[in-house]
C-alpha positions as CSV (number, residue, x, y, z in Angstrom):
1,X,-25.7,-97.4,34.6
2,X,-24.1,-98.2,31.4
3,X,-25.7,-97.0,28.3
4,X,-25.5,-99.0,24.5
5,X,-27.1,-98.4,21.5
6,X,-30.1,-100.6,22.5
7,X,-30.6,-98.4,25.4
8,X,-30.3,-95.5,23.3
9,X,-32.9,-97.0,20.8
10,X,-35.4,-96.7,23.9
11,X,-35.8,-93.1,23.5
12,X,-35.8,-92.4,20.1
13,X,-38.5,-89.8,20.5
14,X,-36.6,-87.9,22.7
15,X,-33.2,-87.9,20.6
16,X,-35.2,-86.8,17.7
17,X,-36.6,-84.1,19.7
18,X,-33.4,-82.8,21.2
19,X,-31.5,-82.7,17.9
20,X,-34.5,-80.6,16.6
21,X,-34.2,-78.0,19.5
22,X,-30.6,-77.7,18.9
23,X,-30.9,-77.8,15.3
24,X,-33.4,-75.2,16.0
25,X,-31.8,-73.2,18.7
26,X,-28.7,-73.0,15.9
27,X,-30.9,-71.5,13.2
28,X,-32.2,-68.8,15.9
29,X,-28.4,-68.4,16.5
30,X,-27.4,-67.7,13.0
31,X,-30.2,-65.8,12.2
32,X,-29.7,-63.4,15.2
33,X,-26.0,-63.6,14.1
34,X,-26.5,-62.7,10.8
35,X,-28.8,-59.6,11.6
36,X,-26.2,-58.5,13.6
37,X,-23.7,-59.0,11.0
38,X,-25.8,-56.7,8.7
39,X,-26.3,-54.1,11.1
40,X,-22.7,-54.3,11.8
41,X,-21.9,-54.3,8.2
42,X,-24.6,-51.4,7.6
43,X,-22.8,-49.1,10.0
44,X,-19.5,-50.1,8.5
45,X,-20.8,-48.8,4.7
46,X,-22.7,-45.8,6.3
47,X,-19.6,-44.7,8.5
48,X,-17.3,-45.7,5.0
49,X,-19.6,-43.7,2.8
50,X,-20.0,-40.5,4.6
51,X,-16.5,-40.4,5.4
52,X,-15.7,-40.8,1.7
53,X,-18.8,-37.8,0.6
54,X,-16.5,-35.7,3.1
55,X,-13.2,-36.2,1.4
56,X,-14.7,-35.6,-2.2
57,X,-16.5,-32.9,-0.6
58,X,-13.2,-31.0,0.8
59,X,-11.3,-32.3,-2.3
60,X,-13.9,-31.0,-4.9
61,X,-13.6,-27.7,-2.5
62,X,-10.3,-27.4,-2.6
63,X,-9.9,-27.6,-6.1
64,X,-12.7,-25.2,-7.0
65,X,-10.9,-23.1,-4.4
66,X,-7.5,-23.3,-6.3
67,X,-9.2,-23.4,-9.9
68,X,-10.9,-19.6,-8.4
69,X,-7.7,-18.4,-6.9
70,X,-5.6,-19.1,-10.7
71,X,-8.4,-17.6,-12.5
72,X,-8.6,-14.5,-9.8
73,X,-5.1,-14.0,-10.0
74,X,-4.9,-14.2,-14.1
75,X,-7.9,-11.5,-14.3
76,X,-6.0,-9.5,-11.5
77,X,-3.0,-9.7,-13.7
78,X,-4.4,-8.5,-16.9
79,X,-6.3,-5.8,-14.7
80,X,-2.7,-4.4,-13.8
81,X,-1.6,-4.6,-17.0
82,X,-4.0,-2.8,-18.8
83,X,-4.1,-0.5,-15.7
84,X,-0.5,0.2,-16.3
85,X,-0.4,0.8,-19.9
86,X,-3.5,3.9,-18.7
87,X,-1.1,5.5,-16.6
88,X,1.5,5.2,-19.4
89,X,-0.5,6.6,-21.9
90,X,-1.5,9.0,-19.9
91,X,2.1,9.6,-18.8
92,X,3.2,10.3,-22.2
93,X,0.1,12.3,-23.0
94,X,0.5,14.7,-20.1
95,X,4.1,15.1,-20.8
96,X,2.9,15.8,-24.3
97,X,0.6,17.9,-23.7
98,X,3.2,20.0,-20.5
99,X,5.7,20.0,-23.6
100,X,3.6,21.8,-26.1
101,X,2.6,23.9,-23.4
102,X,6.3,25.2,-22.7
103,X,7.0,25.4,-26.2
104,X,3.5,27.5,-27.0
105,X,4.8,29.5,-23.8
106,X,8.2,30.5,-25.3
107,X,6.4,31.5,-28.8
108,X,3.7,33.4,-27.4
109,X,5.5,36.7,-27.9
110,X,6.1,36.4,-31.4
111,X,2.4,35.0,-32.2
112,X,0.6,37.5,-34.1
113,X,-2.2,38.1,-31.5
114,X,0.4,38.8,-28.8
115,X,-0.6,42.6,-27.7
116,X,2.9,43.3,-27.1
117,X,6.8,43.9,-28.5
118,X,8.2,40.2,-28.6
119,X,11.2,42.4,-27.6
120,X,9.9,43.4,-24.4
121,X,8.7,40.6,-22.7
122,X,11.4,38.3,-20.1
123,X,10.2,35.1,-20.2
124,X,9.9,33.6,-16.1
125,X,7.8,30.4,-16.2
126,X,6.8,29.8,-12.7
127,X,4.8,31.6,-10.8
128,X,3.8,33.3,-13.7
129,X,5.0,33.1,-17.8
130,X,6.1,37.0,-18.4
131,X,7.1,40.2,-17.3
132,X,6.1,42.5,-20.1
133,X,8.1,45.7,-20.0
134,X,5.8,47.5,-22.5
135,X,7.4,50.1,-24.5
136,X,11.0,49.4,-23.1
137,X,12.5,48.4,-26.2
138,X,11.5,52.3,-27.6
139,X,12.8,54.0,-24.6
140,X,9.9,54.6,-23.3
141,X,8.5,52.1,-20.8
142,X,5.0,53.1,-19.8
143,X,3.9,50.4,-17.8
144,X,4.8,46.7,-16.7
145,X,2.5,43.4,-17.0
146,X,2.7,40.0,-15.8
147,X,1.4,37.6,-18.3
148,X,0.2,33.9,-17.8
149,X,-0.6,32.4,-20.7
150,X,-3.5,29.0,-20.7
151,X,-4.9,27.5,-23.0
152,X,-8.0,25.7,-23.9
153,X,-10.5,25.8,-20.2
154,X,-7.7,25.4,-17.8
155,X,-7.9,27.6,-15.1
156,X,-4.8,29.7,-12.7
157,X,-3.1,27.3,-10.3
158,X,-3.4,28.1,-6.7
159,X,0.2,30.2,-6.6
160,X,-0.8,32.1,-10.3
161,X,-4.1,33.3,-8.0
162,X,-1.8,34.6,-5.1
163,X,0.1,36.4,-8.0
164,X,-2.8,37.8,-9.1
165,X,-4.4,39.0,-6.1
166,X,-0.9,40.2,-4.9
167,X,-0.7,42.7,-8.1
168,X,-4.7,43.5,-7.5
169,X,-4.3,44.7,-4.3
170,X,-1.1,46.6,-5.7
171,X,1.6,44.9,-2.8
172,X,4.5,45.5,-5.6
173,X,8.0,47.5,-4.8
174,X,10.7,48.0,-7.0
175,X,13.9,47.1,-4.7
176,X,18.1,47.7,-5.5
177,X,20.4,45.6,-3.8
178,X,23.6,46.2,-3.7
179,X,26.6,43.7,-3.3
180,X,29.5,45.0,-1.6
């Protein structure tokens, strides 16, 4: 069978029917397509987005980490340093204060309080300040005193107490040794 346009013209009805499934089944096509598309598309921004809240989110932690490590280490830094000039201060204080002490030590004798002849006191320093020979200088030494001299509140050291109890419990000799 051999078709021309007359034959054609026969069934017009069912040409303009067929073009309006197809024309129809295309719609439906591209409709369904494009829903896809914007899901697709959807997924796409949602997948884009959160990665990009994740890299702000470890960038903006980052830097807040590093901003609050500089500013740690600056206030650690001026910590020390004011730490440090304490311990100087106090450094120079002590040594002050261990200075005045040795010098107060050597002039105790000839302080007017001082119960005893400047001239018979021997100056030791450690374990204790002095041996006072009392009454040597005259010729006539009647007894012998060891001396510690403190100042302000402070208190006999640990050794100075062993000194003390030492002469309480009267464990003193007098000793010669001789050197061949």
């Amino acid at each position: 069978m051999v078709f021309s346009i007359s034959s054609l013209s026969l069934y017009p009805d069912f040409i303009i029917l067929f073009l309006i499934v197809l024309i129809g089944i295309l719609v439906i096509s591209l409709i369904i397509s494009r829903k896809r598309m914007v899901r697709q598309a959807q997924v796409l921004f949602e997948t884009w987005k959160h990665d990009e809240q994740d890299r702000w989110h470890i960038w903006i932690m980052n830097e807040a980490d590093s901003r609050a490590k500089i500013q740690a280490e600056g206030l650690f830094k001026e910590w020390q340093i004011r730490e440090e000039q304490k311990i100087r201060q106090d450094a120079v204080h002590r040594s002050h204060a261990v200075i005045k002490g040795k010098i107060t030590e050597h002039l105790v004798p000839w302080f007017s309080k001082f119960p005893y002849n400047p001239s018979d006191a021997r100056f030791l320093g450690s374990p204790v300040d002095f041996i006072i020979f009392n009454g040597l200088s005259e010729g006539n030494l009647n007894e012998i005193v060891i001396v510690e001299v403190k100042t302000g509140t402070s208190s006999l050291s640990p050794r100075e107490r062993s000194v003390a109890r030492i002469v309480e419990e009267r464990k003193i000799r007098f000793e010669v040794i001789r050197k061949e």
